[in-house]
N, C-alpha and C positions, 0 to 999 in steps of 0.2 A: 535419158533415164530408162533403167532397162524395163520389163514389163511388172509388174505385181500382180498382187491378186483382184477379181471382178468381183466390187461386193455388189450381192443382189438383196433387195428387202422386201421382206413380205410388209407389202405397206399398210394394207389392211387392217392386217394382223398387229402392228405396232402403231397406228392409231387409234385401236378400239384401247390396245393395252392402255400408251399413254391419256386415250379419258376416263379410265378409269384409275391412274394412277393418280395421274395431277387432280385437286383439288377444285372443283366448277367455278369457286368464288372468284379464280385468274380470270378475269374479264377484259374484253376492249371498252374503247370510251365509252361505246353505246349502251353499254352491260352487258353484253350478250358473252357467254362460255366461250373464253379460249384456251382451254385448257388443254384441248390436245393440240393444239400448237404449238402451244410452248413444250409439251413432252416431247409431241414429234420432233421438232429441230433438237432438241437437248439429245434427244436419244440419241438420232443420226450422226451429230456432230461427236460424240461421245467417242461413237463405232469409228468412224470415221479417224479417228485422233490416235484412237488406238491400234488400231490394224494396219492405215498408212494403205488403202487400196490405192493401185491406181486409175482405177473404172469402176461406175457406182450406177446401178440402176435400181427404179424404181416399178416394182411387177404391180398392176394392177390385176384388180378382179375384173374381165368383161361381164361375167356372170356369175354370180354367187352361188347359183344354185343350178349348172347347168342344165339343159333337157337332157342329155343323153344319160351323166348321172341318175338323174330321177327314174330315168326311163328302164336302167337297169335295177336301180333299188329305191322305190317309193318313199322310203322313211328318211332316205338323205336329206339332211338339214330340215328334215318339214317341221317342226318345232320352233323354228325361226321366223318361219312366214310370217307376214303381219297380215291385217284385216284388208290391205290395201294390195295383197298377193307380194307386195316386196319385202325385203329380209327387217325384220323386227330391231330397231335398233333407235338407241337416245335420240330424241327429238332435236337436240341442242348439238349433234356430231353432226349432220348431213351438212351445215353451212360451212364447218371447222373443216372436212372432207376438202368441200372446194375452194379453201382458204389454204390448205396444205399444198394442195396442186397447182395453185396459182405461183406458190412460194417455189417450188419444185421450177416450174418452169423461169421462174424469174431468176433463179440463179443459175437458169443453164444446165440444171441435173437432168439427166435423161430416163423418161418412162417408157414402160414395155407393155404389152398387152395383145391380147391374140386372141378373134372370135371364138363364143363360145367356150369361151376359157375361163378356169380361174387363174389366182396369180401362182398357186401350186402346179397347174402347170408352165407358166411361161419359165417359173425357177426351174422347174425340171428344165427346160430345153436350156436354160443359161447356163446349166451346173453340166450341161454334156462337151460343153467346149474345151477345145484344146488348151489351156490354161486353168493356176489354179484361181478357187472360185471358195467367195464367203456367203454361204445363204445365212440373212441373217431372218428368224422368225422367233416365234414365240409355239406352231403348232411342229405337235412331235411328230405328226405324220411326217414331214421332211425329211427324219432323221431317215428315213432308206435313200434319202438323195448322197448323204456323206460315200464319201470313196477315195481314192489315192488323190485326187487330184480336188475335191468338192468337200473344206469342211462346212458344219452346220452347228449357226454362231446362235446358241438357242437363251434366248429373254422371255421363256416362259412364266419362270420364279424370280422376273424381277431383275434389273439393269444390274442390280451391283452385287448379284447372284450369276449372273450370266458365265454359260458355260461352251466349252471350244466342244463338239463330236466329231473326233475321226470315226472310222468305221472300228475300230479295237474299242475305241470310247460306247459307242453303242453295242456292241459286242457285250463289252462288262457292264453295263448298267443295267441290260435285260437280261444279263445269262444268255444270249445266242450265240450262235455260228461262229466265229470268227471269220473273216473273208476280207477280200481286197475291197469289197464296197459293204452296205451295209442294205441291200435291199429287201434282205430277209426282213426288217424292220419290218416292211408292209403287210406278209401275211402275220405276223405276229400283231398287226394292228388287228386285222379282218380276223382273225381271232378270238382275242380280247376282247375287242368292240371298243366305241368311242359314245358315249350318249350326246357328247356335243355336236356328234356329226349324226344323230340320227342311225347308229351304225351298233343293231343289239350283238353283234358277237354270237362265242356260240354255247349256246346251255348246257351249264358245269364245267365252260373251259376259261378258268380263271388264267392272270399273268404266271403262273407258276407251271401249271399244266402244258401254256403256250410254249411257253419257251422250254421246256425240258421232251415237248415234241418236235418243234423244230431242230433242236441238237440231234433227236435222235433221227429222223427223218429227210434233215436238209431245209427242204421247203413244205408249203403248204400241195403242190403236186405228189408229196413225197406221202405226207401223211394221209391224202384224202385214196392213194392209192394203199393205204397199210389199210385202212379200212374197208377197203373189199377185198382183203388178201385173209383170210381165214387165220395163214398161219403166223401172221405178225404178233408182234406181243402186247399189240393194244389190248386195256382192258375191256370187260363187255362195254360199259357204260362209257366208257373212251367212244367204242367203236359206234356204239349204237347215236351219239350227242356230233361225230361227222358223218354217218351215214341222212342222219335225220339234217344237219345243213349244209344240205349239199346244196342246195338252191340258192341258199342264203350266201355261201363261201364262193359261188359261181361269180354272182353279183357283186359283193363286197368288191373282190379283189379287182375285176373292173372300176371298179369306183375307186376305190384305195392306189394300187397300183400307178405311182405318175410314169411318163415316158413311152407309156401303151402306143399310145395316138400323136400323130404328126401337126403339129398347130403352125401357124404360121402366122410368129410374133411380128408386131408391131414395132416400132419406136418411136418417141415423139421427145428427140435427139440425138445425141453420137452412141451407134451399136455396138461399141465398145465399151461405153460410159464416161467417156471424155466430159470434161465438161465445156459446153458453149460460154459464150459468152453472157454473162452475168447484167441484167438489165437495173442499173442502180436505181431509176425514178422509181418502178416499179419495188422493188423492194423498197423502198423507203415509204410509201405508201401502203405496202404493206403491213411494214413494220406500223406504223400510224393505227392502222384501223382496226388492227387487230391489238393494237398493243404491245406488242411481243415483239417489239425492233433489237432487243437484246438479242432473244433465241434466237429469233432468225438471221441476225445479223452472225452471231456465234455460227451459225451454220454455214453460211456464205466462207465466211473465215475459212472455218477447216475444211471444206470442199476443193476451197483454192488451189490448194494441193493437184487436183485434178486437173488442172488447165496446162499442170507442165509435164503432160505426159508425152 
């Protein structure tokens, strides 16, 4: 079979979606929420059915909220924090979490992860390989990963909304650049700003501003250099809203920016995304306790695909 494409999944990112999608009352025997179980395996096996990868991995967060992020811009994710310093999230996901991963390894899918890392960057380093490559997430910061070779399979607005980004795709949805990749995306984030990342943007520089500076200037080096250039055609209040964050655009784009920094991914199975061999006790058990021998059984299924690579 000749090569295809290396789907990569922001997993996080599509287990938080799936429990908020799926309904809590999906329970296993004990009553306890499995409802991002059952979204998780539906999802993947979905993607899966439809794109035909032939290598599938699973990016992990090592760190949600790494130090060195913070350490360049303090307000990154800190809105998340819980009372217990870890990231603020459903009491009823953390077990469904290690009930996902169990299933993950039991059918042999292969997980990534890299100290000090989030799973945005392990996708970064998978989406730089020589092959084409499926990021699949739900967060649009990604979208600077798309390029000739890396599309970004985005389930933001919902699975049966789900949309393909090349870089021409990102191009026209934001009015930017056109280009062979689309990493302009980033400064156009660190821009804008994002409030679910803790990330204010920059004062009076709305989506519309952003992008009709980056056309004119390239990048965000472009524009912050038009701003101490006298004779540019920024407006005062243009000039005066980057001269004023500069500190803030210095930071950001560190933070923002994936592929900056050299990680050194993990795996825990085949670095290609082959798949291993599929442990059946083990999923049927799983299937049992969680309930959801269906979904996950459906997942197994169209994974299978993967073992004849």
């Amino acid at each position: 079979m000749s090569q295809g494409p290396l789907m990569v999944l922001d997993s996080a990112g599509l287990w938080f979606r799936a429990f908020h999608s799926v309904p809590e009352k999906i329970t296993g025997p004990d009553g306890a929420p499995a409802n991002a179980v059952r979204g998780f395996c539906d999802m993947v096996a979905v993607l899966v059915e439809e794109y035909s990868p032939t290598g599938l991995v699973a990016a992990l967060d090592r760190e949600w909220r790494p130090a060195w992020r913070v350490e360049l811009l303090p307000s990154y994710k800190a809105h998340r924090v819980g009372d217990d310093g870890e990231e603020d999230a459903p009491e009823s996901l953390g077990p469904q979490v290690g009930a996902i991963r169990e299933v993950l390894g039991a059918a042999g899918l292969a997980q990534a992860w890299a100290e000090d890392a989030e799973a945005d960057d392990v996708l970064a380093a998978l989406s730089a390989r020589d092959r084409e490559v499926l990021v699949v997430t739900g967060d649009r910061d990604l979208f600077q990963l798309a390029s000739a070779t890396t599309t970004v399979v985005y389930v933001g607005a919902g699975m049966k909304k789900r949309l393909a980004y090349s870089p021409q795709v990102v191009a026209e949805r934001f009015d930017l650049p056109a280009g062979d990749d689309a990493r302009v995306y980033a400064d156009y984030a660190v821009l804008v700003g994002d409030a679910s990342d803790g990330l204010p943007g920059v004062a009076g520089i709305g989506a519309k501003t952003a992008a009709t500076l980056l056309r004119e200037y390239g990048d965000l080096d472009g524009i912050i250099a038009a701003a101490g250039d006298p004779g540019s055609a920024l407006s005062a209040r243009q000039r005066k809203a980057i001269t004023e964050g500069a500190d803030y655009l210095t930071a950001a784009r560190g933070v923002v920016r994936l592929g900056g920094r050299a990680f050194d991914v993990r795996f825990d199975g085949d670095v290609d995304g082959r798949r291993g061999p599929a442990d059946s006790g083990r999923i049927e058990s799983l299937g049992e306790s969680t309930g959801q021998a269906r979904a996950i059984g459906r997942l197994v299924e169209a994974t299978a695909v993967l073992d004849e690579v």
